[in-house]
KELO-580156 format. One record per residue: residue in three letters; x, y, z of N, C-alpha, C in turn. Coordinates in steps of 0.05 Angstrom, whole numbers, m for minus. Layout:
<r type="ala" n_c1="X" n_c2="Y" n_c3="Z" ca_c1="X" ca_c2="Y" ca_c3="Z" c_c1="X" c_c2="Y" c_c3="Z"/>
...
***
This chain:
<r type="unk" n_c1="m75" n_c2="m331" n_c3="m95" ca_c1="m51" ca_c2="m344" ca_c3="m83" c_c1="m29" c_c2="m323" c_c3="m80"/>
<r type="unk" n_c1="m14" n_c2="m323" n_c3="m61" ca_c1="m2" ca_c2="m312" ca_c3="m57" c_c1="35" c_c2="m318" c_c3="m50"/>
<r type="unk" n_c1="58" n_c2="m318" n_c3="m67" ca_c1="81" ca_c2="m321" ca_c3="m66" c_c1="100" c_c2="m306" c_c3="m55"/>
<r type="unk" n_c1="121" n_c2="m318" n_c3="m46" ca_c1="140" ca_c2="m295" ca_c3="m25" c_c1="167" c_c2="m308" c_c3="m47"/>
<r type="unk" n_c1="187" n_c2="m289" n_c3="m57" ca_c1="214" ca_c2="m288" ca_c3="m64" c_c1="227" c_c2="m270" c_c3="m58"/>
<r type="unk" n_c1="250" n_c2="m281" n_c3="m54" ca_c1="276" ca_c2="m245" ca_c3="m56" c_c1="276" c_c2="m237" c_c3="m61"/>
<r type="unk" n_c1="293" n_c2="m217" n_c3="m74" ca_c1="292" ca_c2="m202" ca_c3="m90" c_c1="309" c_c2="m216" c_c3="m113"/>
<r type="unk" n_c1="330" n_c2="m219" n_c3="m100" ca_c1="353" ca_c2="m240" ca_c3="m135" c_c1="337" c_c2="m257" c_c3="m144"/>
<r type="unk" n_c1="319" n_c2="m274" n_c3="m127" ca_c1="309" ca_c2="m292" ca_c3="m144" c_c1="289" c_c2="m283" c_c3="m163"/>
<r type="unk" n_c1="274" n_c2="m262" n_c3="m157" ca_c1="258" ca_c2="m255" ca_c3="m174" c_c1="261" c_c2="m238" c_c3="m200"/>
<r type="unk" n_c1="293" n_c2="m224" n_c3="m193" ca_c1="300" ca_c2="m217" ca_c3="m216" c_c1="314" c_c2="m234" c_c3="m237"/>
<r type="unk" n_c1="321" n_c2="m262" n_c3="m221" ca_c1="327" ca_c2="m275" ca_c3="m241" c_c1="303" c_c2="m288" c_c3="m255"/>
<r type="unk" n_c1="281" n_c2="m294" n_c3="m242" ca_c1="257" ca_c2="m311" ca_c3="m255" c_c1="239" c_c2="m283" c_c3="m259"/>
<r type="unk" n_c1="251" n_c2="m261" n_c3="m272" ca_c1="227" ca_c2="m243" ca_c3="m279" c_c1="209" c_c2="m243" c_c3="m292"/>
<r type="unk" n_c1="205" n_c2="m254" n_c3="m316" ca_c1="181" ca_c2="m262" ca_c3="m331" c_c1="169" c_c2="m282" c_c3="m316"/>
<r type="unk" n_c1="181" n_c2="m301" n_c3="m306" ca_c1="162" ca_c2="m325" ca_c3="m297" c_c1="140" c_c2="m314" c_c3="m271"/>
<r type="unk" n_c1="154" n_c2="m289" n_c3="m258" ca_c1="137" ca_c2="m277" ca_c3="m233" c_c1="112" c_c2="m261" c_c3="m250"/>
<r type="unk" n_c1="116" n_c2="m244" n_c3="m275" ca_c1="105" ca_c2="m235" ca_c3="m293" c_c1="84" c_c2="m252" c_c3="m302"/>
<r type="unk" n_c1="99" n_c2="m275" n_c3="m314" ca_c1="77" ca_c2="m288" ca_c3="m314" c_c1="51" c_c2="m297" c_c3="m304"/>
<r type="unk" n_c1="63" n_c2="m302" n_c3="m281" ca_c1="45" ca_c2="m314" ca_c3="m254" c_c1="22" c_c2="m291" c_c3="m247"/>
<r type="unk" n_c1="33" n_c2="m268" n_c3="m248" ca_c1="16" ca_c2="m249" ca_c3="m244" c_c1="m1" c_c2="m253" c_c3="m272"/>
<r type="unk" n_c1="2" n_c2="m244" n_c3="m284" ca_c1="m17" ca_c2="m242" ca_c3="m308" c_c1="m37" c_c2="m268" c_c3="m319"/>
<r type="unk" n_c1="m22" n_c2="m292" n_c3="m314" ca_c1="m33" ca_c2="m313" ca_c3="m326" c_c1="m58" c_c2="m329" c_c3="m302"/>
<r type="unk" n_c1="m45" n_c2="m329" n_c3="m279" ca_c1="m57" ca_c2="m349" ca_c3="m247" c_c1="m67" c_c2="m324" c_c3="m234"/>
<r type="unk" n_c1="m56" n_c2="m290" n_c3="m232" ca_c1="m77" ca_c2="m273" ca_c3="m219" c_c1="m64" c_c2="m277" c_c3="m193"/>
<r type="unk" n_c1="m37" n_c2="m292" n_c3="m194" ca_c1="m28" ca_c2="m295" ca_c3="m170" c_c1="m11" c_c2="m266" c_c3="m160"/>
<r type="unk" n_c1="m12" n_c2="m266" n_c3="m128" ca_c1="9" ca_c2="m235" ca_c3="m127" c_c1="36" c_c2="m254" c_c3="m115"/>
<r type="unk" n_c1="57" n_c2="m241" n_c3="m114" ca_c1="78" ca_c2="m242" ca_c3="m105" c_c1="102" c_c2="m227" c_c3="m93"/>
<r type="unk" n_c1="113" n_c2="m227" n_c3="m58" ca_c1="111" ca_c2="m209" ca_c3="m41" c_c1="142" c_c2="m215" c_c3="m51"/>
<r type="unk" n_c1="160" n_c2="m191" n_c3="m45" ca_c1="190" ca_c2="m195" ca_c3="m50" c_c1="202" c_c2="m180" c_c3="m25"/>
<r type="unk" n_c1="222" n_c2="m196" n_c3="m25" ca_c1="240" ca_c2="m203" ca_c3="6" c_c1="264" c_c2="m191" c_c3="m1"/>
<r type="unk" n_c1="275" n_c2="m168" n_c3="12" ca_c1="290" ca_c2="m161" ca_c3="16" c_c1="308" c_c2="m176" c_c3="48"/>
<r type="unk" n_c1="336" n_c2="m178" n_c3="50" ca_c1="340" ca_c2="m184" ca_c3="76" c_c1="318" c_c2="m193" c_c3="95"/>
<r type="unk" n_c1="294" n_c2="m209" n_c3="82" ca_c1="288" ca_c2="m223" ca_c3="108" c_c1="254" c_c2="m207" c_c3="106"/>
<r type="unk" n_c1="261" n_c2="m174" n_c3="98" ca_c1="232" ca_c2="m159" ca_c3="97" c_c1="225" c_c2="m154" c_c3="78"/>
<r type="unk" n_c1="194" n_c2="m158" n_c3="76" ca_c1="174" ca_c2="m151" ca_c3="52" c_c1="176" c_c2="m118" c_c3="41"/>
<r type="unk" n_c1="191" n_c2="m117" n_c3="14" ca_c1="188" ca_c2="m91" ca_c3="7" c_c1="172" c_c2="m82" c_c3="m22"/>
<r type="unk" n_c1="161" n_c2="m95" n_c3="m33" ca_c1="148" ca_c2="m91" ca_c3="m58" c_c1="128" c_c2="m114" c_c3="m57"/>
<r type="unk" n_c1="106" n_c2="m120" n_c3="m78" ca_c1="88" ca_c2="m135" ca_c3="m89" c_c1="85" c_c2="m131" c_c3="m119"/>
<r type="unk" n_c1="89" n_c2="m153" n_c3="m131" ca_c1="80" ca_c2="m160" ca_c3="m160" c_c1="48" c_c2="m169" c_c3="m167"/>
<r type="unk" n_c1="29" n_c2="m163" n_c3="m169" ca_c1="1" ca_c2="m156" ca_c3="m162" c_c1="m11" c_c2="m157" c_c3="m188"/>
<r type="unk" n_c1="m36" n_c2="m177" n_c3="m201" ca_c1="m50" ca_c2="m172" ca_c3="m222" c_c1="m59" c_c2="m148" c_c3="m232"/>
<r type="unk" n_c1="m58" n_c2="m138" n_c3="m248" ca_c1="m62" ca_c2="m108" ca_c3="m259" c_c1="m96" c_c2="m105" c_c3="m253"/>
<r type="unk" n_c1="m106" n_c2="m130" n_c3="m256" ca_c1="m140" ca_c2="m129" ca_c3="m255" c_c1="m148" c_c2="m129" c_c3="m222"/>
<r type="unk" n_c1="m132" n_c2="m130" n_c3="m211" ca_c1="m145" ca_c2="m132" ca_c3="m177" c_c1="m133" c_c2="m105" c_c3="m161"/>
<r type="unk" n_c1="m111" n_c2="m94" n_c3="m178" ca_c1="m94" ca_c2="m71" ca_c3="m166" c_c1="m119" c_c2="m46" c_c3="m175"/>
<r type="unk" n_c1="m119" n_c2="m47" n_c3="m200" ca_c1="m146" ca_c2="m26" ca_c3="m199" c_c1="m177" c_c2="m20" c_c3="m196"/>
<r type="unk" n_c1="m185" n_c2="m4" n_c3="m199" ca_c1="m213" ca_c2="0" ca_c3="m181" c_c1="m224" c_c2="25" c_c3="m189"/>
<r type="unk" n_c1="m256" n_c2="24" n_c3="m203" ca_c1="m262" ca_c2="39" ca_c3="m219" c_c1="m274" c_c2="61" c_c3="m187"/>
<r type="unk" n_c1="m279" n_c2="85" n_c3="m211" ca_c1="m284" ca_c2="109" ca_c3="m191" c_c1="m309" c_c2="104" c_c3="m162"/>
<r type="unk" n_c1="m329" n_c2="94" n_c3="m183" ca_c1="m352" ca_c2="81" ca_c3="m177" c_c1="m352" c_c2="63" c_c3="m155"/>
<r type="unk" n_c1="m327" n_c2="49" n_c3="m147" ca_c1="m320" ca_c2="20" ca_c3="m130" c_c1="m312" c_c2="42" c_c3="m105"/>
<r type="unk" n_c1="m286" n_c2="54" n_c3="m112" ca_c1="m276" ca_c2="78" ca_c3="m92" c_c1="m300" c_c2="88" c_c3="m72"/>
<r type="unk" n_c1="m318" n_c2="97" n_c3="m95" ca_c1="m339" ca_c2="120" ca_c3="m84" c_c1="m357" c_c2="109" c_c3="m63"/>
<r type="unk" n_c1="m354" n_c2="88" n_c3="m67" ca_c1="m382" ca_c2="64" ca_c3="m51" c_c1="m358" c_c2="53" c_c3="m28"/>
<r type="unk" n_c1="m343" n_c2="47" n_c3="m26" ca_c1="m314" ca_c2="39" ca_c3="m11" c_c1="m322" c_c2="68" c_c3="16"/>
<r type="unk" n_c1="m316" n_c2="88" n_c3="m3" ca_c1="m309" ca_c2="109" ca_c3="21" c_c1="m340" c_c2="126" c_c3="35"/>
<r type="unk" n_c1="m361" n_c2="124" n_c3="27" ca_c1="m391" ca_c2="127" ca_c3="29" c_c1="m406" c_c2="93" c_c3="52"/>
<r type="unk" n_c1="m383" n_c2="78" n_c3="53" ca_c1="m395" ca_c2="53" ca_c3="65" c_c1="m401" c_c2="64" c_c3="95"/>
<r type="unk" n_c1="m417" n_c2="58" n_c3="100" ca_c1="m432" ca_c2="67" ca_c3="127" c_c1="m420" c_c2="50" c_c3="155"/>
<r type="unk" n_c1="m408" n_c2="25" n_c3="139" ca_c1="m390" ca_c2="17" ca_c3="161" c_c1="m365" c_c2="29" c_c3="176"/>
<r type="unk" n_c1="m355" n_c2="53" n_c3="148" ca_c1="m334" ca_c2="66" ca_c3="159" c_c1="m335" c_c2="76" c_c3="189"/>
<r type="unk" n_c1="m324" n_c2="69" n_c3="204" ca_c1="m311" ca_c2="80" ca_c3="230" c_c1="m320" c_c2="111" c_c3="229"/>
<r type="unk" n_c1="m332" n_c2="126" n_c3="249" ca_c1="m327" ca_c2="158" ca_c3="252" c_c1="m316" c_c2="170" c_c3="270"/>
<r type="unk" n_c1="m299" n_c2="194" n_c3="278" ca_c1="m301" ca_c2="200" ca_c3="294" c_c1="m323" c_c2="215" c_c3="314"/>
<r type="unk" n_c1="m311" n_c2="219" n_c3="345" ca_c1="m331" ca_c2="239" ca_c3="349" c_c1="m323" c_c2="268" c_c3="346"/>
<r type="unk" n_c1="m335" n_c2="294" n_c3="358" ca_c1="m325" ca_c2="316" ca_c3="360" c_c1="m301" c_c2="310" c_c3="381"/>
<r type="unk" n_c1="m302" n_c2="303" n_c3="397" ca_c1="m281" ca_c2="315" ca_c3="417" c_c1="m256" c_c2="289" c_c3="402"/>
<r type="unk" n_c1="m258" n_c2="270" n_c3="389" ca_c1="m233" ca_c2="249" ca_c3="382" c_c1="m226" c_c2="262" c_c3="352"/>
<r type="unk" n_c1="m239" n_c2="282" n_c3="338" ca_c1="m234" ca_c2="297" ca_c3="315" c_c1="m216" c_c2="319" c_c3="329"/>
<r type="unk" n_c1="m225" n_c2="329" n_c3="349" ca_c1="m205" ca_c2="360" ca_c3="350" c_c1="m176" c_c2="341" c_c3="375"/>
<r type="unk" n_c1="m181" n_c2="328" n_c3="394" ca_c1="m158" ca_c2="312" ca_c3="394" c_c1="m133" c_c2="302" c_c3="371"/>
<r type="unk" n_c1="m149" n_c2="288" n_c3="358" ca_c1="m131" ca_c2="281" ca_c3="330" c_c1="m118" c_c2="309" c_c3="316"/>
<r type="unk" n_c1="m136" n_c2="330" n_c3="313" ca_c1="m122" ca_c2="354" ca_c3="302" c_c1="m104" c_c2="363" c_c3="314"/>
<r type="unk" n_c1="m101" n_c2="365" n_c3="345" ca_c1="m88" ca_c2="376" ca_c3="371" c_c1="m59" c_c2="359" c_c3="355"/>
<r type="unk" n_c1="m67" n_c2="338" n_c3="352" ca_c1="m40" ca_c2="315" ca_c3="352" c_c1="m26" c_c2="317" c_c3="331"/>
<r type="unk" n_c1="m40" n_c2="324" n_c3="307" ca_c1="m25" ca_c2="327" ca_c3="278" c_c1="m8" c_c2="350" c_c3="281"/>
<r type="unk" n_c1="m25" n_c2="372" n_c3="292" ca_c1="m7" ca_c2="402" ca_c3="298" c_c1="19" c_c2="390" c_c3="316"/>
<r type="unk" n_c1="16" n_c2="383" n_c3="335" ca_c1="38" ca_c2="379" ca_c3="350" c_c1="62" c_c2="372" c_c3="336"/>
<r type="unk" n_c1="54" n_c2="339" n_c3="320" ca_c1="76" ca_c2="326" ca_c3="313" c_c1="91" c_c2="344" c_c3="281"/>
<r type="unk" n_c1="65" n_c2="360" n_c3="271" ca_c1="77" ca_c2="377" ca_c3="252" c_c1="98" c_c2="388" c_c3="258"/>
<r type="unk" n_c1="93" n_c2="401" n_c3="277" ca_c1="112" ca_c2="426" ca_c3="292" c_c1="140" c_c2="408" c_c3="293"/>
<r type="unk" n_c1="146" n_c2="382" n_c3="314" ca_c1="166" ca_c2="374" ca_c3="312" c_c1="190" c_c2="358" c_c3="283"/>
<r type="unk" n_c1="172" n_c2="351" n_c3="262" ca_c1="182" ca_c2="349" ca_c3="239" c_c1="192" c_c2="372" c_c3="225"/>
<r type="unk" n_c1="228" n_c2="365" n_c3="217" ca_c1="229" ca_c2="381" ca_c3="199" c_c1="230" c_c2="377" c_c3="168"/>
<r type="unk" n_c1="223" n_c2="396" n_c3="158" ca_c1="217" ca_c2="398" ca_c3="123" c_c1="255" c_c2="384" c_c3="117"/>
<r type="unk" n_c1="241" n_c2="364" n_c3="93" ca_c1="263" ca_c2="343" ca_c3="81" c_c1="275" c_c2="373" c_c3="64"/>
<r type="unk" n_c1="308" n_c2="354" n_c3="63" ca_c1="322" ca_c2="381" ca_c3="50" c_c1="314" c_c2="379" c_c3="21"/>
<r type="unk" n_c1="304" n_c2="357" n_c3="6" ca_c1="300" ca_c2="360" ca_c3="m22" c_c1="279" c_c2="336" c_c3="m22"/>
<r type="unk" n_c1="277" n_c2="343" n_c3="m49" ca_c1="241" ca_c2="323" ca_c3="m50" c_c1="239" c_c2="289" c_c3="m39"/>
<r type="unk" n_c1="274" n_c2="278" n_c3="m42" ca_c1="279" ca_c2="252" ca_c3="m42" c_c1="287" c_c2="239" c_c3="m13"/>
<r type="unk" n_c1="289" n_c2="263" n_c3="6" ca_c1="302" ca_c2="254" ca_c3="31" c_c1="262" c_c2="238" c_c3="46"/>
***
């Protein structure tokens, strides 16, 4: 199940969102002005043993590229590299 609150409200009912997570396994999405900016998320569904990962990213369903949509994509990363500049400190 899944719950949407504000943000005030949820800091006012903080244990009870706490709760919910831990007790029902429920997540809950928090609303800033209107947009979703965090999730309160069962600790047991947020993580995922190495083993799960490894089989996740080895799935044969994964999408591939081809050669020529691999060196495109590269073409594109360089490009947009070039136009980004380096943040003035770690936080910008």
């Amino acid at each position: 199940m899944d719950t949407t609150l504000t943000v005030t409200a949820a800091a006012r009912n903080f244990a009870e969102v706490v709760n919910r997570a831990y007790y029902r396994q429920e997540t809950t999405t928090l609303l800033k002005n209107g947009k979703p900016v965090a999730r309160v998320v069962p600790v047991a569904s947020a993580l995922k043993t190495g083993k799960e990962i490894a089989a996740r990213m080895a799935a044969a369903s994964r999408p591939r590229l081809t050669p020529e949509e691999a060196e495109s994509f590269e073409t594109d990363l360089r490009a947009a590299r070039k136009k980004v500049s380096q943040p003035l400190s770690q936080w910008d």
